[in-house]
Each structure stands twice: as C-alpha cells, then as structure tokens.
C-alpha positions as CSV (number, residue, x, y, z in Angstrom):
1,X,0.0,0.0,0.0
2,X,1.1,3.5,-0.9
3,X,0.8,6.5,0.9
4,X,-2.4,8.8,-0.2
5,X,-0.1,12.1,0.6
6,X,3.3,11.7,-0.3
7,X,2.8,7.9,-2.5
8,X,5.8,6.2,-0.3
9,X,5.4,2.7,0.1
10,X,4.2,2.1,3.8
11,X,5.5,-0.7,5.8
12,X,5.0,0.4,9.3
13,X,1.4,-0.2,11.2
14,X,0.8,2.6,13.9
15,X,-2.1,0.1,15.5
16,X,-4.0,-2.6,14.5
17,X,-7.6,-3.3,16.0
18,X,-8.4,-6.6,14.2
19,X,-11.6,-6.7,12.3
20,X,-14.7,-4.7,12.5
21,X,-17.5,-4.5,10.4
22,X,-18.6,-1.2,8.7
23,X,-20.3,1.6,11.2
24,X,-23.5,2.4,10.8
25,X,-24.5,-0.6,8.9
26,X,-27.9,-2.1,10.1
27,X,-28.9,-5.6,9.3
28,X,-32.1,-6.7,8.4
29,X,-34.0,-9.7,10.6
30,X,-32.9,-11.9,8.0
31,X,-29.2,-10.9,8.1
32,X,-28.9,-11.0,11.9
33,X,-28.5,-14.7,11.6
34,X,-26.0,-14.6,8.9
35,X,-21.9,-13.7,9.3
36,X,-21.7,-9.8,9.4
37,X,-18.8,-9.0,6.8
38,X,-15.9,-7.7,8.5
39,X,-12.9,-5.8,7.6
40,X,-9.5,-5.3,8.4
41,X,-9.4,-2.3,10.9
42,X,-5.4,-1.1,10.9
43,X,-3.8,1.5,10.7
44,X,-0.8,2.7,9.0
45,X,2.3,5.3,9.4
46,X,4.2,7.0,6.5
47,X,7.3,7.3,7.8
48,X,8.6,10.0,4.5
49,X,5.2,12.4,5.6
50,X,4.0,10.9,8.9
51,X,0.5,10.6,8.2
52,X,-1.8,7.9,9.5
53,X,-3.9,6.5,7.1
54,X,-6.1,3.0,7.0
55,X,-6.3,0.3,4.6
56,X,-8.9,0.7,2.5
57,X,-10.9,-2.5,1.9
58,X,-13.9,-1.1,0.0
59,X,-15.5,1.0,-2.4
60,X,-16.9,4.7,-0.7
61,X,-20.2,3.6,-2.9
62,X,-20.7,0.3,-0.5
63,X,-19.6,1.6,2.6
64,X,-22.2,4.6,2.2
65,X,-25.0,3.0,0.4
66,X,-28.4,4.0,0.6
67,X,-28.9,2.8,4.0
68,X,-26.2,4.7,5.3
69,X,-27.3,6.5,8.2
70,X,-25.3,9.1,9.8
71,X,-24.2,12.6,7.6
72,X,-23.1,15.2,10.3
73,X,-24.3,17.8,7.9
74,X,-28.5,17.0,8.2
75,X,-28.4,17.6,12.1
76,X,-29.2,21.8,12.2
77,X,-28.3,21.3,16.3
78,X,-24.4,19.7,15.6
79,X,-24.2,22.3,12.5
80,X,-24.6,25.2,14.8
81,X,-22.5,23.8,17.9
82,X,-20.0,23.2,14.9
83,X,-19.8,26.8,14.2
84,X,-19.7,27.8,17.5
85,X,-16.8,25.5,18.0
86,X,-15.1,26.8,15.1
87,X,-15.2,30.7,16.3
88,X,-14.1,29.1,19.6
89,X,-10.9,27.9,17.9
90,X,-10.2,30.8,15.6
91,X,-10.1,32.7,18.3
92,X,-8.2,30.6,20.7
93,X,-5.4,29.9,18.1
94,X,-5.0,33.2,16.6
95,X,-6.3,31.3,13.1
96,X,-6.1,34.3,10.2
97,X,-6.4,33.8,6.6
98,X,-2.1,33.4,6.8
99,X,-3.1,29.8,8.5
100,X,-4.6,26.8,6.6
101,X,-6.7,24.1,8.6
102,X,-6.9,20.3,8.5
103,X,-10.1,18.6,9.9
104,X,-8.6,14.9,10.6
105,X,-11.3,12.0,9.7
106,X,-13.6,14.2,8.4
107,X,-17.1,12.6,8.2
108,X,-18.6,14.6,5.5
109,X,-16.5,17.9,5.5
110,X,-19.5,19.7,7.6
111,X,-16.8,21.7,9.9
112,X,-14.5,23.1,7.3
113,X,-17.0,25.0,5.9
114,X,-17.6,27.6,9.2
115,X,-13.8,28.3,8.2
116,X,-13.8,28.6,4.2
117,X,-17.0,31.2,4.9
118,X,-14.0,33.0,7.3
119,X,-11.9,33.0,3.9
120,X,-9.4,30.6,6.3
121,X,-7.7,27.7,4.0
122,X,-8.6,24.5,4.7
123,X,-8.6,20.7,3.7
C-alpha cells in the first residue's frame, strides 16, 4: 500500500484493531443470523510524511450505500455547535487567513466549511 499524501510505500502499522464490520450498517431480521462482513481495521504510518492513514478495503459507494445512516451535515443542532466551536478555535489559536486548517477524519466535510466562509484555507 502507498501512501495517499506523499505515494511512499508504507511498511510500518501505527495500530492494528483486528476486524470490525462497517459503522453504521444495520442488518435486516434476516441478516442477523447470517456472518456480518468484516474488515480489516489497521492503521498505517508513512514514515517520508508521517500521516496515518487505514487500509482501505472497499468502495466509498458500499460503505455509504443508501442505507447509510449518519451525515453530520443534516443535524441543524451539531451544525450550529460546529460553528460555535469553530469561532471558539479561531479565536483561541490566533487562526487568520495566513493559516490553513486540517479537519482529521472528516465525516462529510461539515466543519470546514464555518472556516472557508471565514476565507481561512482548509482541507
């Protein structure tokens, strides 16, 4: 596997927690006494860029298929203690425009926006 950064060749695993199946994926009656499928849950280090990154196992389009229950964005209560949160930070850290911002596992990219409407760079 290659990193998705910097495209070294990882080698070193920063943990490994087994196998898990996919979150947020409810079975139906009929699947309950089936085998849930299960993947691989590690993760790796780059040691040329240092980020942490997992194996990837499936396709985005299975792992948030129609059933796919949880999008941070729909939930007006989380959106606004997300921008409160947000003007917290920028204010705590000094964060101008000069400054660019990460959000780390990002669910659906709801946070960054508070900071591109504060013309702040992010990713």
């Amino acid at each position: 596997m290659r990193c998705r950064h910097c495209k070294a060749l990882l080698n070193h695993i920063f943990i490994d927690l087994n196998s898990s199946p996919p979150s947020n994926a409810f079975l139906s009656k009929a699947e309950l006494k089936d085998t849930e499928t299960c993947y691989p849950l590690k993760v790796m280090v780059c040691e040329k860029c240092w980020q942490d990154q997992t194996e990837d196992f499936i396709g985005a389009d299975e792992m948030f298929s129609d059933d796919y229950a949880y999008f941070s964005s729909f939930s007006v209560s989380w959106l606004k203690h997300a921008e409160k949160y947000v003007d917290n930070i920028i204010n705590r850290f000094s964060i101008t425009s000069k400054n660019k911002v990460a959000e780390i596992a990002a669910n659906d990219g709801y946070l960054l926006q508070y900071f591109q409407n504060k013309k702040i760079p992010c990713y």
